[in-house]
C-alpha positions as CSV (number, residue, x, y, z in Angstrom):
1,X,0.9,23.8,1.3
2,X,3.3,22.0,3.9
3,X,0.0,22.6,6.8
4,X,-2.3,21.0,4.4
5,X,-0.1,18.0,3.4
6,X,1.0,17.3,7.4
7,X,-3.5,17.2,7.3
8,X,-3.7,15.1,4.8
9,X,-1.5,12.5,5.9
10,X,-3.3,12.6,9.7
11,X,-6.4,12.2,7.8
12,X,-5.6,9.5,6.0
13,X,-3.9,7.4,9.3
14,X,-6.9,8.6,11.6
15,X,-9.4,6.9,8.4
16,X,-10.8,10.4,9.1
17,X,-12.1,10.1,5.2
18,X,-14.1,12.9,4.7
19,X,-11.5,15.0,5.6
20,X,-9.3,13.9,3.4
21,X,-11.8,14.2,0.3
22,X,-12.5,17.9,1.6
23,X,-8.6,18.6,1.2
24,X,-8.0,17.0,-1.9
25,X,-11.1,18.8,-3.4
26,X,-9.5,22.3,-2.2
27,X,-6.3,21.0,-3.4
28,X,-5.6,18.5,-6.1
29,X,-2.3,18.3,-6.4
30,X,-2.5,17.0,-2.8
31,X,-3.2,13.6,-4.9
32,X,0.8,13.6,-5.3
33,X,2.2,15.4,-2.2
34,X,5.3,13.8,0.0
35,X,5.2,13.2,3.9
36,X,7.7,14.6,6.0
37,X,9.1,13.6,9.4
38,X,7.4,13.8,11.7
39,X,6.3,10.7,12.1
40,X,9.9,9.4,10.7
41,X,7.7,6.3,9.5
42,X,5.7,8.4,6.7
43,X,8.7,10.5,5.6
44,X,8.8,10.1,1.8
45,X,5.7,8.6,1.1
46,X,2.8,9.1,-1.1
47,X,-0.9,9.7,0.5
48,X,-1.7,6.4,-1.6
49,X,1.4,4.6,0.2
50,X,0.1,5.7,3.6
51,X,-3.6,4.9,3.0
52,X,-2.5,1.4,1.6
53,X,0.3,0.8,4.5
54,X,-3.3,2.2,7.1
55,X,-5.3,0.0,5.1
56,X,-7.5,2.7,4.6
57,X,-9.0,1.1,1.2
58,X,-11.7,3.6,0.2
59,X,-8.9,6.4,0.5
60,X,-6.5,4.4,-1.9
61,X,-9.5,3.9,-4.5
62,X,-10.0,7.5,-4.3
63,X,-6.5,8.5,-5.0
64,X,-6.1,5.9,-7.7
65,X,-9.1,7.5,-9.1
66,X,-7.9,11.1,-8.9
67,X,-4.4,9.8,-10.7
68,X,-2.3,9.5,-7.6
69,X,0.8,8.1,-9.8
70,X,1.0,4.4,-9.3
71,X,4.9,4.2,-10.4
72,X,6.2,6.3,-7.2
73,X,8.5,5.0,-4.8
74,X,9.0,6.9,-1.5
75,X,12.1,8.9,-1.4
76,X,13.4,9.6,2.2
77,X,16.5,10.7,3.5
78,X,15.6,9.1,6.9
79,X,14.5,5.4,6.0
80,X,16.8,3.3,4.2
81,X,14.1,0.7,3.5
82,X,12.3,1.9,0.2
83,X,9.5,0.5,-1.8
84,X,7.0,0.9,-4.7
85,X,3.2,1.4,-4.1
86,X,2.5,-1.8,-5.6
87,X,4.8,-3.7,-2.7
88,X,2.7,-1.8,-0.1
89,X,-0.7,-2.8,-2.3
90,X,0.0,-6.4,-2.1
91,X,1.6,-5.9,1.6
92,X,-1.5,-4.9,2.7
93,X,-3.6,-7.6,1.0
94,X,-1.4,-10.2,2.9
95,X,-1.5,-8.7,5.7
96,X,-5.5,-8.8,5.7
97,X,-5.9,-12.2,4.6
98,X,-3.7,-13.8,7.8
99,X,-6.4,-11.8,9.7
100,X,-9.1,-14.1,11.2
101,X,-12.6,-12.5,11.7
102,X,-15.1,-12.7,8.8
103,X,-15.1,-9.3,8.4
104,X,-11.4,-8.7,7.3
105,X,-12.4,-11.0,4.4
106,X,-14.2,-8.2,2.6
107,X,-10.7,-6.2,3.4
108,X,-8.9,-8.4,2.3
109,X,-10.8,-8.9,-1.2
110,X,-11.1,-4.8,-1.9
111,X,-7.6,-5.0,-0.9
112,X,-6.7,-7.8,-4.1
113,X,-9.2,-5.4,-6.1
114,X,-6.7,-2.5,-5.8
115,X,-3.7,-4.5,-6.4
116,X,-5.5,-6.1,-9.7
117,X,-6.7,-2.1,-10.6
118,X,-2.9,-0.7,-10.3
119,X,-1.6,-3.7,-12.6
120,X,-4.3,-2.7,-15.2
121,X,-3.1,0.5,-15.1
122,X,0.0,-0.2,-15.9
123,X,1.9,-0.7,-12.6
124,X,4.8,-3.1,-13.4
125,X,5.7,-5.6,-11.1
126,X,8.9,-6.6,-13.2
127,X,10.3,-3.0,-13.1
128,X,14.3,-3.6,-12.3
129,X,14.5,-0.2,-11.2
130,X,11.8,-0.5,-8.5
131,X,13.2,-4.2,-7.7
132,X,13.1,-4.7,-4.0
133,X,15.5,-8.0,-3.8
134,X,17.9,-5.6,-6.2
135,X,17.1,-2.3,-3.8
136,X,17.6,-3.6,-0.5
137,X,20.0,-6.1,-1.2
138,X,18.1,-9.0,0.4
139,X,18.2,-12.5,-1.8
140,X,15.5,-14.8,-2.5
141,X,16.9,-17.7,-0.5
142,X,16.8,-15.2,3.2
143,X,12.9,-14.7,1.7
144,X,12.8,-18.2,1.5
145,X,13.7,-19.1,4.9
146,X,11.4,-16.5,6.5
147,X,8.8,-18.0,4.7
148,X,9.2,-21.7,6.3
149,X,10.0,-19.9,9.6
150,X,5.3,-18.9,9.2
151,X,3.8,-22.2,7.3
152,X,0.8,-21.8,8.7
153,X,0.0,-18.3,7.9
154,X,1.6,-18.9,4.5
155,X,-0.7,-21.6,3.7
156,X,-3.7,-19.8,5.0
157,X,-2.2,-16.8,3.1
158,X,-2.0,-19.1,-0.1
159,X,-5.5,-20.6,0.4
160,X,-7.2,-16.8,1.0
161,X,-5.7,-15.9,-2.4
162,X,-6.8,-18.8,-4.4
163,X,-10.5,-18.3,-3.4
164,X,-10.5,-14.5,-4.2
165,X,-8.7,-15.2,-7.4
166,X,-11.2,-17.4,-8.4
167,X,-13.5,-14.9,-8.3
168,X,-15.6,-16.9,-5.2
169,X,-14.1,-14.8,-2.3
């Protein structure tokens, strides 16, 4: 299984997406495995963590719709910074809507769908015990700062969000 889990996680980075349905449909419980090192980066993670942090979109609605569990939180002996799937959901939606080409629009918006999809399942943003400010130790006034530190992309960031949850975007 460890040969067809090191595949599925390639597949998934390389957006190599019929590959990765192929080995899901020989193996299901694929939907769940755990990366290892090597790559160090991926160690710990879910495929739907990697396909979100790859923004590889389609793959991430596939494993959400194959039950990938939306609750997990990478476990890794080699990276001390740990975070839910729904962090990486929403990381990934911000990071598409500071992009600038028309295109990354459309990414951006599937990208808000997933994140809207993982909270109707049930994925719970107030969980204390998948708290990132509580996990990593970092306080709100440190976010604070870095967020002055990028007003334009923040505003830009702000603006991309009201439009898509308006439903116009």
């Amino acid at each position: 299984m460890k040969k067809e889990t090191k595949a599925l996680f390639s597949a998934i980075g390389k957006q190599e997406n019929a590959a990765v349905h192929a080995l899901l449909a020989e193996n299901p419980d694929l939907v769940n495995a755990r990366a290892s090192a090597p790559p160090k980066k991926d160690d710990g993670q879910s495929p739907l963590q990697v396909a979100f942090k790859t923004g590889n979109f389609e793959i991430a609605a596939h494993l959400i719709d194959l039950g990938s569990d939306i609750h997990y939180m990478e476990q890794s002996e080699l990276n001390e910074w740990r975070a839910p799937i729904l962090h990486d959901a929403l990381r990934a939606a911000v990071f598409n809507a500071r992009e600038r080409k028309p295109a990354d629009r459309d990414h951006f918006a599937t990208a808000i769908t997933l994140v809207r999809r993982m909270l109707e399942l049930g994925a719970d943003p107030k969980d204390e015990s998948r708290n990132l400010l509580r996990i990593t130790g970092v306080s709100g006034s440190h976010l604070r700062r870095r967020a002055t530190m990028i007003p334009r992309t923040a505003t830009r960031t702000r603006s991309r969000l009201a439009v898509v949850g308006s439903g116009t975007g």
